[in-house]
Each structure stands twice: as structure tokens, then as C-alpha cells.
ROKE-688947 format. One record per residue (C-alpha): x, y, z. Coordinates in pm, whole numbers, padded with zeros to 5 digits, always signed. Example, Ala and Ser with C-alpha at 12.3 -4.5 7.8 and 13.67 -1.06 7.14 Angstrom:
<sites>
+01230-00450+00780+01367-00106+00714
</sites>
This chain:
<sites>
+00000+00000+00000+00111+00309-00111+00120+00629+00165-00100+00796-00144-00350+00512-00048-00344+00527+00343-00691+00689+00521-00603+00870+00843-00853+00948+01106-00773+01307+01211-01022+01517+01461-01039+01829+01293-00973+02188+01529-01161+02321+01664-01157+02608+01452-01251+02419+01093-01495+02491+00865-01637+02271+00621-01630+02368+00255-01977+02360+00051-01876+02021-00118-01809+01852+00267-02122+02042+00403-02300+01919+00197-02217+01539+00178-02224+01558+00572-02626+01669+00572-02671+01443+00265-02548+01109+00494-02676+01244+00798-03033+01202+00621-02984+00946+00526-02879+00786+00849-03201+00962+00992-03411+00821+00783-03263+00476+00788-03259+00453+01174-03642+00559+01129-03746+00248+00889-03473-00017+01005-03365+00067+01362-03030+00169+01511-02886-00210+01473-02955-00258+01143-02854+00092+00985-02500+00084+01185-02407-00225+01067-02470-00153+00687-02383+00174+00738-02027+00030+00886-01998-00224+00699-02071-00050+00353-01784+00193+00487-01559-00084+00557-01593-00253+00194-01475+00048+00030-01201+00122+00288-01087-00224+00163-01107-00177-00199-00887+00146-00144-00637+00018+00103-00678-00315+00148-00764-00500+00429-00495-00427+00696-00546-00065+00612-00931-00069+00641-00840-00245+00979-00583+00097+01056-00833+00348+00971-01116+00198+01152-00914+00173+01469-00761+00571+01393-01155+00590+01438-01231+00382+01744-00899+00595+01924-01045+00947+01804-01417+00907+01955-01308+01045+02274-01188+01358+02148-01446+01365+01863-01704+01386+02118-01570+01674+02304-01624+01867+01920-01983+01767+01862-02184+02037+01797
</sites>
């Protein structure tokens, strides 16, 4: 794997502000995870939600660095949680 193909979980400061683009693909899966936990339940839309993310992690890093960035996320939730808004 090449570093050009490694995903790092960062926390963003405090002070960032998302561009239009990010903005909007943050309200678009918010939504969607709304609406999902709505018809199917907090189990079921986690797990395909996670799991979707995970498959394409994979096809883009492979698996051992799927397996990194999903533990970069586990170790940032912490500290992400002190940012939610």
C-alpha cells in the first residue's frame, strides 16, 4: 500500500470549517442515516452503514489498512465527542 492510499482518522480543530462540497455530503449522509434509523432501527442501519464503509475502505487500502483506519476511528471518539456540535 502506497502512503498515497493510506486513510487517516484526524479530529479536525476546533476552529474548521467545512467547505460547501463537505457540508453538503455531511447533511446528505446524515439524512440518510435519519431516515434509515427511522425504517430499520439503530442495529440494522450501523451495521450496513459500517460495513458499507468498511468494503470500500478495503477496496482502497486493502484490508490491513481498512483495519488501521477503523481503529484511527475507534482511538479518536473520545476527542471527537468533546467537538460535537
Amino acid at each position: 500500500m502506497s502512503d498515497k492510499h493510506k486513510v487517516t482518522v484526524t479530529v479536525p480543530p476546533d476552529d474548521y470549517r467545512m467547505d460547501p462540497q463537505t457540508a453538503y455530503l455531511w447533511d446528505l449522509l446524515g439524512r440518510l442515516i435519519a431516515v434509515s434509523r427511522e425504517q430499520m432501527g439503530d442495529d440494522k442501519t450501523f451495521t450496513v452503514f459500517l460495513a458499507r464503509i468498511s468494503r470500500e475502505l478495503r477496496r482502497v487500502v486493502g484490508p490491513d489498512g481498512a483495519a488501521e483506519a477503523l481503529r484511527g476511528l475507534a482511538d479518536t471518539q473520545h476527542e471527537a465527542a468533546r467537538a460535537d456540535r
